[in-house]
C-alpha positions as CSV (number, residue, x, y, z in Angstrom):
1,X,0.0,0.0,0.0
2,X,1.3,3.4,-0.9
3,X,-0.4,6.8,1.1
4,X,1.0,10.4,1.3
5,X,0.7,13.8,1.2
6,X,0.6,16.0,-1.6
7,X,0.7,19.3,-0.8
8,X,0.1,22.3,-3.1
9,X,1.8,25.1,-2.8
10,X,2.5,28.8,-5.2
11,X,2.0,32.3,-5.4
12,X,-1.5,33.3,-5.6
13,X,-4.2,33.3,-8.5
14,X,-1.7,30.3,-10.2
15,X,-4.4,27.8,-10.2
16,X,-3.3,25.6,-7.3
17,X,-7.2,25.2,-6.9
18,X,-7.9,24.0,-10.5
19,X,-5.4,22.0,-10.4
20,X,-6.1,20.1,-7.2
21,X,-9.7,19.8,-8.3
22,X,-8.7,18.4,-11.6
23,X,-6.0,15.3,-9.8
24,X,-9.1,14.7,-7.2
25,X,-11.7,14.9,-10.3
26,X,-14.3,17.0,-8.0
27,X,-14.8,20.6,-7.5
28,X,-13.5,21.0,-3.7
29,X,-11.6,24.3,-4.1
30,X,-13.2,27.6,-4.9
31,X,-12.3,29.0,-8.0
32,X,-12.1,32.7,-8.9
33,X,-10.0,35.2,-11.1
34,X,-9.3,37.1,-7.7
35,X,-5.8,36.6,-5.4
36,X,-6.3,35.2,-1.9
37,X,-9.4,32.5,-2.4
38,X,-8.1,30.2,-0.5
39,X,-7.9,31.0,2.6
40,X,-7.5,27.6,4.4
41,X,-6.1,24.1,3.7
42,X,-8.4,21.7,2.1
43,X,-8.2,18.5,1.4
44,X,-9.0,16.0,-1.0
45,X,-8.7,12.1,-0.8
46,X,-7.8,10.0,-3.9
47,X,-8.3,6.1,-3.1
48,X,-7.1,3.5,-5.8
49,X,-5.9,0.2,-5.7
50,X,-3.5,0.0,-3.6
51,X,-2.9,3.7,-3.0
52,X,-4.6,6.5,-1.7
53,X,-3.2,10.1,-2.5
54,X,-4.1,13.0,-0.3
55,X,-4.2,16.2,-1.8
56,X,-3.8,19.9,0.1
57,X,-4.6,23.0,-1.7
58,X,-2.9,26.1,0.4
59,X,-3.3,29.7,0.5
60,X,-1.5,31.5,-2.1
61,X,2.1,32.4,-1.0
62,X,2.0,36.0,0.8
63,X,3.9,38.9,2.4
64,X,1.6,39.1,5.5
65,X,-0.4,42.5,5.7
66,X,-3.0,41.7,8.5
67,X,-3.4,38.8,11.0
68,X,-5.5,37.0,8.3
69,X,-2.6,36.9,6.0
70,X,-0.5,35.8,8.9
71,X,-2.6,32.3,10.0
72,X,-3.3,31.9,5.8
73,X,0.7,31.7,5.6
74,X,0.6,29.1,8.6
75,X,-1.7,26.7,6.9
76,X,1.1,27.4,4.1
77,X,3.8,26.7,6.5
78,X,2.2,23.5,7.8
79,X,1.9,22.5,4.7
80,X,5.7,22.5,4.1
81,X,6.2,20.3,7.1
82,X,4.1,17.5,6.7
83,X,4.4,16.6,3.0
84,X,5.5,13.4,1.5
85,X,5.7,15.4,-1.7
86,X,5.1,19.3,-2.8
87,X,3.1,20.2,-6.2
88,X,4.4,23.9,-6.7
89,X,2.5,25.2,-9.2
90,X,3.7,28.1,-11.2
91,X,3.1,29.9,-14.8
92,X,5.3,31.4,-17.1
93,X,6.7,35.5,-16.3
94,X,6.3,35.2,-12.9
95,X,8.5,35.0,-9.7
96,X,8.3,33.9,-6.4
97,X,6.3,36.4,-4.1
98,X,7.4,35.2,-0.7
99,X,10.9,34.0,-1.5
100,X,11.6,32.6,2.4
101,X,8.9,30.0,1.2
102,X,10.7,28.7,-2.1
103,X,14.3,28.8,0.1
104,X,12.1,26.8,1.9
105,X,11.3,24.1,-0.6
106,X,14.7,24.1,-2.6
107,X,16.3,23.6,1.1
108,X,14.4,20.8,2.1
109,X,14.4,17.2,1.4
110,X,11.0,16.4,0.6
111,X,10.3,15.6,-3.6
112,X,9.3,18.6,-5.5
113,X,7.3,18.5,-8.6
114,X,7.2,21.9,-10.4
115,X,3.5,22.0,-12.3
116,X,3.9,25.2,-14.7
117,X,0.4,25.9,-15.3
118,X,-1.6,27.8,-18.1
119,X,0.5,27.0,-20.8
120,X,-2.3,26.9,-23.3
121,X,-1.7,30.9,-23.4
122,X,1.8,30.7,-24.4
123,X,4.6,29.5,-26.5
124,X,6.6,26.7,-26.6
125,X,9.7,29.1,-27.0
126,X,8.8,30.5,-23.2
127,X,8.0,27.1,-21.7
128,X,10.5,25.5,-22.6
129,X,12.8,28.8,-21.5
130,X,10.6,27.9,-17.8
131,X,11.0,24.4,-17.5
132,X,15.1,25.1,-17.6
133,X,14.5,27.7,-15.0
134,X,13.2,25.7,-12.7
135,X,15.2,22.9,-13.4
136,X,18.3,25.2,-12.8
137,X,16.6,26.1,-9.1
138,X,15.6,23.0,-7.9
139,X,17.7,20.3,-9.3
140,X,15.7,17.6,-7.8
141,X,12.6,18.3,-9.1
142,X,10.4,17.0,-11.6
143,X,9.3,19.9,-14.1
144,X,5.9,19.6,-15.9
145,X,4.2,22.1,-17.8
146,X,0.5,21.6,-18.2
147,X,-2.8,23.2,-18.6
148,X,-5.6,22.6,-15.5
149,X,-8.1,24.1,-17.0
150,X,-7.7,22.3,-20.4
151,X,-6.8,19.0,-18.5
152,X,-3.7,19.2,-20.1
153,X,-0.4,17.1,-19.4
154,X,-1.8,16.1,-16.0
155,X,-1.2,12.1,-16.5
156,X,3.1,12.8,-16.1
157,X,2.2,15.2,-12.7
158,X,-0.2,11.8,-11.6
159,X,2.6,9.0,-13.2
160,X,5.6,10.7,-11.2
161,X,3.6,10.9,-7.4
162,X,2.4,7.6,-7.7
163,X,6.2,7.5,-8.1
164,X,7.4,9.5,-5.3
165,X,4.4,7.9,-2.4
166,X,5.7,6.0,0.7
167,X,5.2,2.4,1.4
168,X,2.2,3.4,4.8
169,X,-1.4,2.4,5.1
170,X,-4.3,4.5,4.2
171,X,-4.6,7.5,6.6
172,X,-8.6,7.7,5.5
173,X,-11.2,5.6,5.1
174,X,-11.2,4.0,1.5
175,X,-14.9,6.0,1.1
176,X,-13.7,9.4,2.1
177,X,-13.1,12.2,-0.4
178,X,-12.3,15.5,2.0
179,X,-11.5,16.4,5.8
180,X,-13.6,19.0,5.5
181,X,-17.4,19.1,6.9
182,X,-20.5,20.3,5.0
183,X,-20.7,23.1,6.4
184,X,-17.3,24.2,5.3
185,X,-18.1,24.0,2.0
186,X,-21.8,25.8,2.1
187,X,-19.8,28.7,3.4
188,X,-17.0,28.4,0.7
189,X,-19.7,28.0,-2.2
190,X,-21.0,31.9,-0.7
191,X,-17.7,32.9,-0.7
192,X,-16.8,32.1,-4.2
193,X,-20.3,34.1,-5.4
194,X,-19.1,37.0,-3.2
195,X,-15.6,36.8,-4.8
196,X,-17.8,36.7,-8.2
197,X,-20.5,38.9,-7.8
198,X,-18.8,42.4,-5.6
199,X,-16.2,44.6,-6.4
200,X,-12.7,46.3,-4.7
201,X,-12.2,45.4,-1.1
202,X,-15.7,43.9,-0.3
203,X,-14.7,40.3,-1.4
204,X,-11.2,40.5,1.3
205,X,-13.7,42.3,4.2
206,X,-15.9,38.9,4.2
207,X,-16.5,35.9,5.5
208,X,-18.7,33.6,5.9
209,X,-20.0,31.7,8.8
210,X,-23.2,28.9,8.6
211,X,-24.7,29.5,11.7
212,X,-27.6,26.8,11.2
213,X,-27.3,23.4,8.9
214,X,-30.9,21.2,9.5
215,X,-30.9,18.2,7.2
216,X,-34.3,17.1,6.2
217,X,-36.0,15.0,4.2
218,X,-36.2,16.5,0.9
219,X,-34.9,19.8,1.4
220,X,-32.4,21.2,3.8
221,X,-32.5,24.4,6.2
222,X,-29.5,26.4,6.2
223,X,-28.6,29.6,7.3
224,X,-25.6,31.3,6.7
225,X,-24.1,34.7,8.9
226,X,-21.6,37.2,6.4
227,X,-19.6,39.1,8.1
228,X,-18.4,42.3,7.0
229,X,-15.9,45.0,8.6
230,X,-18.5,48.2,8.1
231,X,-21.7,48.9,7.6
232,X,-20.5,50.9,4.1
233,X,-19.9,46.9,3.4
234,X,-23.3,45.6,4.6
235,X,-24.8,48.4,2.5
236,X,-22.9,47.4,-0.9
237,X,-23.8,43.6,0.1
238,X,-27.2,44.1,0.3
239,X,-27.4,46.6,-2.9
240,X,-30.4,48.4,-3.9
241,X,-33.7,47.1,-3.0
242,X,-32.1,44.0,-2.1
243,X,-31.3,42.7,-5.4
244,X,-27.2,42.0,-4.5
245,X,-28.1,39.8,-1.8
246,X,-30.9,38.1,-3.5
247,X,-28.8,37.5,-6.2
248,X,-26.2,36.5,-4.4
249,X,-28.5,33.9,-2.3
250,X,-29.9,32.4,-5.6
251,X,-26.6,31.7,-7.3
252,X,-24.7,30.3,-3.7
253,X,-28.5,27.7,-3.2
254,X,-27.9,26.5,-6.9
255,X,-24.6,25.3,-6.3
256,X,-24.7,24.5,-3.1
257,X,-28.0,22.0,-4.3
258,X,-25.5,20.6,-7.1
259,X,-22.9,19.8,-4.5
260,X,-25.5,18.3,-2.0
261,X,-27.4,17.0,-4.6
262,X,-30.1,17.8,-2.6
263,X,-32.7,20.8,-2.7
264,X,-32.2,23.4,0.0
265,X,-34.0,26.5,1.6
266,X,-30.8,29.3,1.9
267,X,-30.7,32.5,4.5
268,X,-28.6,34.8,4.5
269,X,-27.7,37.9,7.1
270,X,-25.0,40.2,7.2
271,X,-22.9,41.2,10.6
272,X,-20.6,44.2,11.0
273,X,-17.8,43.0,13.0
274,X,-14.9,45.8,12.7
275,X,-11.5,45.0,11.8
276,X,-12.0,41.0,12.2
277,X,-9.0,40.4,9.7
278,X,-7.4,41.6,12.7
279,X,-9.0,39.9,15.3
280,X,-7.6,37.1,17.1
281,X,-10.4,36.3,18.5
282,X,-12.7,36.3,15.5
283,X,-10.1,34.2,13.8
284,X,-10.0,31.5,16.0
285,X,-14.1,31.8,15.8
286,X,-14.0,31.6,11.8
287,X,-11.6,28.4,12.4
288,X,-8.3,30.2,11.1
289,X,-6.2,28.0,13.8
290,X,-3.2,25.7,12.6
291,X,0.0,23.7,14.3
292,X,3.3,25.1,14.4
């Protein structure tokens, strides 16, 4: 039996999310165009015969500007201390933003495989002008470029960690597909349409909290608490006559139904909490605790 840990790791807005999603085959991560969203480590469980694979997707790789940034950065350092192998996913023209993290990686033991994502929107000229790049930095590694979103070149990144995996039993159940709860993921799925749907800094002021998660038969009963930093916030979130947050309820109930594959009945209410990015206290609350 081979088991380990996979852990994803890269700058922001590089597709760590797509990319886990695609290896795992289900849609786990939250995906937008915008920086920053992931905010926590999540996982997701691959189980074959005679393997299981056990995917983390980080936050993207940050200079800390609040105490939100700070415990996002220590899922990210967690994440370099537990892996049996790290996917660092990159994409051509860009450089490291947090370069303690990559000294990190090059200085440590643990197999690297360099995924250079979104090649479909370049040239072979410049990937191939990568892939040496990062072969000069990190010797050890295993370069791949690929496409996520096309499902591109993803079989060699899936060949060589099957490769790379320890001889240890399963650390899940053989039926299991995430660590995370239901809840969890209702509040990421409103997260992502907030991410979508609202401008500027409202997006970075939220976050979202299910206060209330009933399971019935035929429908479910959940209500869901958005915080916000001021009440200029809660104003913009709401939007004229209602229509932002009724929007924004209609679009988060439709996926969250295709996730649950259940029909469901979706509140939502908005709290001003000031300055909870720098809260420690509210942090903890919103689950934004990790192991040093």
């Amino acid at each position: 039996m081979k088991a380990g840990f996979v852990n994803i790791i890269g700058n922001p807005n590089v597709g760590k999310s797509t990319l886990m999603n695609a290896l795992v085959g289900e849609r786990l991560s939250i995906i937008t165009s915008k920086a920053q969203t992931t905010r926590k480590r999540v996982m997701g469980i691959v189980n074959g015969d005679g393997f299981q694979i056990v995917y983390t997707d980080t936050p993207g790789i940050v200079n800390p500007h609040n105490k939100l940034h700070e415990q996002m950065m220590g899922f990210v350092g967690t994440a370099l201390q537990d892996a049996d192998v790290f996917l660092l996913v990159t994409q051509l023209g860009e450089e490291p933003k947090n370069r303690q993290v990559l000294g990190r990686v090059v200085e440590s033991t643990v197999p690297v495989i360099v995924a250079i994502n979104k090649i479909d929107l370049s040239d072979q000229q410049s990937v191939s002008e990568r892939i040496e790049h990062w072969q000069r930095l990190i010797p050890r590694a295993t370069v791949v470029p690929c496409s996520a979103t096309e499902g591109f070149n993803l079989r060699p990144i899936f060949d060589r960690i099957m490769e790379l995996l320890p001889e240890h039993p399963a650390y899940f159940p053989q039926d299991e597909l995430t660590d995370q709860t239901m809840r969890f993921f209702v509040s990421e799925i409103v997260r992502e349409k907030i991410l979508l749907y609202y401008q500027k800094e409202i997006p970075y002021s939220c976050e979202v909290a299910v206060e209330s998660y009933e399971e019935r038969d035929g429908i479910d009963n959940i209500s869901c608490l958005i915080y916000v930093e001021r009440e200029s916030q809660k104003a913009i979130l709401i939007g004229h006559q209602g229509k932002a947050i009724k929007k924004l309820g209609i679009e988060s109930r439709r996926d969250i139904e295709e996730f649950t594959g259940k029909r469901c009945f979706l509140s939502l209410h908005i709290k001003v909490l000031k300055d909870w990015r720098n809260s420690d206290r509210a942090l903890r609350s919103f689950g934004y605790s990790h192991e040093d």
